[in-house]
N, C-alpha and C positions, 0 to 999 in steps of 0.2 A: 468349357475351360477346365483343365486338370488342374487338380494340385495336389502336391507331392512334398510336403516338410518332412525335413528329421530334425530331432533337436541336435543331435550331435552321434557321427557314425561311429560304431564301435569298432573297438579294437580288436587283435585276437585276446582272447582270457582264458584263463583257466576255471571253468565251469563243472562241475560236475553234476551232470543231468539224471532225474529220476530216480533210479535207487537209492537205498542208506548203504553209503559208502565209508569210508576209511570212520574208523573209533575214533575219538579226540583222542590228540596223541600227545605225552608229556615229552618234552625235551629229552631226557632217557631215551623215549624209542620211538620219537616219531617218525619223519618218512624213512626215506630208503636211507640217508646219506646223515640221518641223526635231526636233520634240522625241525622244528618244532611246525606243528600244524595244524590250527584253527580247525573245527568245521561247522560254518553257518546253512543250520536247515533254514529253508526261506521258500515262500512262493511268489511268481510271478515277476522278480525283479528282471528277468530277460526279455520277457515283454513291455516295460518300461527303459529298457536302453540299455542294463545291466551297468547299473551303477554299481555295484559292488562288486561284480567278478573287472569292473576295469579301475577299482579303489585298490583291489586286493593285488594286483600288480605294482600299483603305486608302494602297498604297506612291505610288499617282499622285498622289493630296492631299498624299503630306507630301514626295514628292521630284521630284514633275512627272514621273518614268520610269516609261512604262508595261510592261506585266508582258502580253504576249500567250501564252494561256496556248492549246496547243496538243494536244485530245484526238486519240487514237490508239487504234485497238483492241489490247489487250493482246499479239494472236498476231500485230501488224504491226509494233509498234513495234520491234526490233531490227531488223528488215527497214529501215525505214524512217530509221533512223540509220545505218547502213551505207550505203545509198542517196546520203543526205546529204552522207555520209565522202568517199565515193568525188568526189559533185559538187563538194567543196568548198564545202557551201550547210547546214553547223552552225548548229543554234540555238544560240542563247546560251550553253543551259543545257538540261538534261533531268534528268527522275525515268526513270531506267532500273533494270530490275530486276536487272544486273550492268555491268559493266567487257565489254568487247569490242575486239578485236584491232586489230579495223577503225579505231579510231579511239582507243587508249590512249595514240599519240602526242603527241595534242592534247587534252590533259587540265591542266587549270589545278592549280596548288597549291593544297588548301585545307587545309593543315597547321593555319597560326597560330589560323584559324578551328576548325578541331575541339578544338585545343589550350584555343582561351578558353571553347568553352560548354558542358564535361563530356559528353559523349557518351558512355553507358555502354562500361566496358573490353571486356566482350563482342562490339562492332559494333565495334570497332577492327581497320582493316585498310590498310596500308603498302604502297606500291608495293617488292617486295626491290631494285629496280633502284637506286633511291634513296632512299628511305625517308621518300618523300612521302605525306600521308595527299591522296587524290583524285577522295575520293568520301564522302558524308557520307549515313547512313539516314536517308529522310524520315521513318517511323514504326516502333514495334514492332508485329509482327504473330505469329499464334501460332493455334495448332491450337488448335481447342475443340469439345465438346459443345453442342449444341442439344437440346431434347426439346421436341414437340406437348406443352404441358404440358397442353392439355385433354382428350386421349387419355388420358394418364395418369391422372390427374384421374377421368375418365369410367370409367376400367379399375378403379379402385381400388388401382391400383399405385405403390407408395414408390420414392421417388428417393434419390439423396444431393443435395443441394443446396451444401455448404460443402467446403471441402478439408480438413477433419477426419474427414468421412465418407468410406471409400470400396468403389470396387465392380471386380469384377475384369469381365472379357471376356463369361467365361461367365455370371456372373451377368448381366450387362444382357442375354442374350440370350434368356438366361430367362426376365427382367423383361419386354422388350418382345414376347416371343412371345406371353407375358401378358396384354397391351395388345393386340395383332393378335386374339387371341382373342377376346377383349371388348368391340371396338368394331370398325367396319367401316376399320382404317386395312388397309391392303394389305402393309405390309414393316417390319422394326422397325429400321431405320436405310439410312441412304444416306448416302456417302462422295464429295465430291469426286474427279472424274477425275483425281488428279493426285501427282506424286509427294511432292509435300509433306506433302500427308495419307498417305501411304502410308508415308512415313518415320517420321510420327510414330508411324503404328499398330505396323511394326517396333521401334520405339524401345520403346515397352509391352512388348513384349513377350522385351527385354534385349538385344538386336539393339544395333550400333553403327552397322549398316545398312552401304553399299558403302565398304567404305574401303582405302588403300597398304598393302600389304603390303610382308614388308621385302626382297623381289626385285623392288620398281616396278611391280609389278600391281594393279590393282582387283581387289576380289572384296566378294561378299555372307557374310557369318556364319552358321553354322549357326544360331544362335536369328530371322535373318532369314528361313531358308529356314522355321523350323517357322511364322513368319511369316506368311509365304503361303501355309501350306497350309492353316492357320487360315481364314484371309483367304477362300480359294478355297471352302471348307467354307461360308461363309457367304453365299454366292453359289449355292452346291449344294443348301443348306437352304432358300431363299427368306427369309432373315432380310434380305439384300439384293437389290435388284432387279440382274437380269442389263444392262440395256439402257443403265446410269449409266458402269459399264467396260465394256462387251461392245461397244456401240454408240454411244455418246457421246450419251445422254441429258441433258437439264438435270437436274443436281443439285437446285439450287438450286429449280427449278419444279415441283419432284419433289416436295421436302418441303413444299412451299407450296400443294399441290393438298389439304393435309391429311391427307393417308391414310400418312404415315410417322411412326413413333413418336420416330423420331431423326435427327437430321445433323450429321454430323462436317465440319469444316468449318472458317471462322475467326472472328477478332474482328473483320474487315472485314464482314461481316454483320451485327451488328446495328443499323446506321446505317439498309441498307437494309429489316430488318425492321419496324422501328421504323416504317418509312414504307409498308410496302406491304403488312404480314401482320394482316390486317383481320376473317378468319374464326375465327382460334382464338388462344389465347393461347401464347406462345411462353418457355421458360427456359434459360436456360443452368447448366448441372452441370459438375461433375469429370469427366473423360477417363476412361473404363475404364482398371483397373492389370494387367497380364499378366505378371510381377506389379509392373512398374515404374510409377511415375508419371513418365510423361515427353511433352512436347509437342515442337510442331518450330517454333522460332521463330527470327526473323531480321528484318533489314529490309524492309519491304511493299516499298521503292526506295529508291533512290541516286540522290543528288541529285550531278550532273556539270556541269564547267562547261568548255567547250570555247576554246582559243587561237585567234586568226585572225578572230575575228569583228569585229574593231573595237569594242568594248565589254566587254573581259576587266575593267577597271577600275569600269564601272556595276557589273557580273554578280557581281565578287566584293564589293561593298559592298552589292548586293539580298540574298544568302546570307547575310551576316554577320548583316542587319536579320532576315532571316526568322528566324534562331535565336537569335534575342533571347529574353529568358523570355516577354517578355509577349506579342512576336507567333507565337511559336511553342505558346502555351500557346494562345490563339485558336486557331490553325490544329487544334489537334488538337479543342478544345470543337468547333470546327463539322464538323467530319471525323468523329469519333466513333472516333479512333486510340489506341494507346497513345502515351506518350512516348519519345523514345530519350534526351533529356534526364536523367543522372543525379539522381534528388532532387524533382524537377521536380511539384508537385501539379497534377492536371488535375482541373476538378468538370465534370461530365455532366450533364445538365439530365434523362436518363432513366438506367436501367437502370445505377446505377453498379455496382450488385453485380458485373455479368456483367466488368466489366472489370478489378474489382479480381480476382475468377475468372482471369480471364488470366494477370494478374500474378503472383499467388501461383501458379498451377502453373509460369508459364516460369519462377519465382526457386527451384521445387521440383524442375525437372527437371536431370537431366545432363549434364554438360559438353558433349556430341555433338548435343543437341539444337539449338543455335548455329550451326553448322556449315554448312548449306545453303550460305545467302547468304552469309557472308564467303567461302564459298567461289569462289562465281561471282568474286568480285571477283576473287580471288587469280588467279585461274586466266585472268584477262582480264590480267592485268598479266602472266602468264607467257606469254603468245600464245596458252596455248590457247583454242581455237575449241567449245565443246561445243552442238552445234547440235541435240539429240537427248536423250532421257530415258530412258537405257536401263533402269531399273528401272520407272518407266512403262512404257514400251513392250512388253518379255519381258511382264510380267506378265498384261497385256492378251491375250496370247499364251497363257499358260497358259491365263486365264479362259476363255477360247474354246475351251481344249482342241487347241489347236494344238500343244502343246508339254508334256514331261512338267514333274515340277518340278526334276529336276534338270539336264535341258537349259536352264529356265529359269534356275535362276543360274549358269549357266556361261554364260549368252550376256550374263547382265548382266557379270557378270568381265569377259569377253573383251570386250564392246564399250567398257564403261565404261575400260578397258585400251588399247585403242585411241585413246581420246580424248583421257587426260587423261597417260598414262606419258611420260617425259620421254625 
């Protein structure tokens, strides 16, 4: 059986792809015709539905300012606003994925604005310098499960499906060797290259993951270290393919080739599945408990508005409009995002369960789960620079066998120590 969702088809928009294009432009001399012009650097919003180049149509009809909406590839875009920093040649505005040294200087206030449209307490993040809010999350994003539900299906093998049900580590891998067993899939899960997912996985498994000790050191926890050793065991067994971390394989075209019984991954996936996973049917489940329930959630980006551009006054009246309820409540329908909006009801045109799944497990997990992303922020208002994923990075390390395990969390300590110790 196929299946073929979209949440909602797009329109034509005006996009403008890859390059840094048009300067933000003041009313004086914006486009060709005088009239003013936004430009939002951003990644990845066209693979999400392209909520904003089909908002930014909406904001030309009701305010004549157009919204130049500027794709970037995810692993360029701080490059590329640095770049900018340096030229003196800022957009407007950017969805970045943290706060950066480079350019924290020229960061607009957007206090009154986070203060009027509830932004959950959790995303709340203050510049310490002055205790300006400067950065507002575009959406909530959050680790989840995936499963080939027709593997399963075909294996005869039981899921959990609800967050009432649950399943530990070992059980799923039971379950999915199960399913490898039974059907011609190749691996019973594949993880994301990336330390996000990787946090969440330590977080399962009671981890607080790297965090200050109280001599101003980073370090990793012992239940992070039994972490990975987990982690690496499952790489050993062939429960995971070696070539997703070992060699920087597609994840994502991994589990989509159909021979993986699982993918651990995000909610920013089912927008895309919805449109392109055409061979088998797909679900989403509860996160393995090790024995925690805990995911790793934050903001997908931050939305920043930069000084100097001659248009700080459009820019911060386009932000106030976008988080309006009703244009921001649009933007996630066509996106397929969560809300950061406090209260906020979003309806999904597919797959609402998988999202209320999100919800209910980041409202179930632990304080430290939060954590990533405000981090970044904080740590860009503090000057530090962290250009490098050292729990990534070691780990990859291990994987390979490069490294024992307990070299591997001493070099996440000592580097992550390095970067971020005051």
């Amino acid at each position: 059986m196929k299946r073929h969702h979209l949440i909602r088809s797009l329109a034509t928009a005006t996009v403008t792809i890859g390059a840094l294009v048009l300067a933000s432009c003041s009313s004086d001399d914006g486009g060709s015709d005088g009239e003013v012009v936004l430009e939002l650097m951003q990644s990845g919003d066209v693979n999400q539905g392209g909520g904003y180049a089909q908002l930014a149509e909406k904001y030309l009809e009701e305010t004549g300012v157009r919204l130049e909406v500027v794709e970037v590839p995810n692993e360029d875009l701080r490059t590329r606003l640095r770049t900018a920093s340096q030229a003196n040649d800022l957009p407007a505005l950017a969805a970045s994925p943290s706060t950066d040294p480079a350019w924290t200087d020229r960061l607009l206030d957007l206090t009154d604005i986070f203060n009027d449209v509830g932004i959950i307490d959790t995303l709340s993040v203050a510049d310490p310098a002055d205790d300006q809010v400067k950065a507002l999350p575009t959406t909530l994003t959050g680790v989840g499960m995936f499963l080939n539900q027709s593997l399963w299906d075909e294996a005869g093998v039981d899921y959990p499906t609800t967050l009432d049900e649950e399943w530990t580590w070992d059980e799923y891998v039971e379950k999915s060797n199960e399913v490898v067993e039974a059907t011609d899939a190749e691996f019973g899960v594949v993880m994301d290259n990336s330390a996000h997912r990787l946090r969440s996985f330590l977080y399962e498994f009671g981890s607080d993951g790297v965090t200050e000790q109280s001599d101003g050191s980073w370090a990793l926890d012992e239940a992070g270290a039994d972490g990975l050793e987990y982690f690496k065991q499952l790489h050993e067994d062939g429960v995971m393919p070696q070539a997703v971390w070992g060699a920087a394989d597609d994840p994502s075209a991994t589990f989509k080739s159909g021979r993986v019984a699982g993918y651990m991954s995000g909610v920013w996936q089912i927008a895309d599945f919805q449109e392109t996973i055409t061979d088998f049917e797909w679900v989403s489940v509860p996160l393995p408990q090790q024995p925690v329930r805990a995911t790793n959630y934050g903001a997908a980006s931050w939305i920043v508005a930069f000084d100097g551009t001659g248009v700080e006054e459009e820019t911060l009246d386009f932000i106030e409009w976008l988080y309006s309820e009703e244009n921001y409540r649009e933007y996630c329908e066509i996106s397929g995002c969560l809300p950061v909006l406090d209260g906020l009801e979003v309806s999904y045109d597919e797959d609402e369960y998988a999202f209320q799944l999100y919800n209910g497990e980041i409202l179930a997990s632990p304080d430290i789960s939060a954590v990533q992303t405000t981090d970044g922020v904080l740590h860009g208002y503090q000057g530090k620079s962290v250009d490098s994923e050292p729990l990534q990075d070691e780990t990859i390390k291990f994987l390979n066998g490069e490294q024992s395990l307990e070299e591997t969390v001493e070099n996440i300590g000592s580097v992550s120590t390095e970067q971020l110790a005051d």
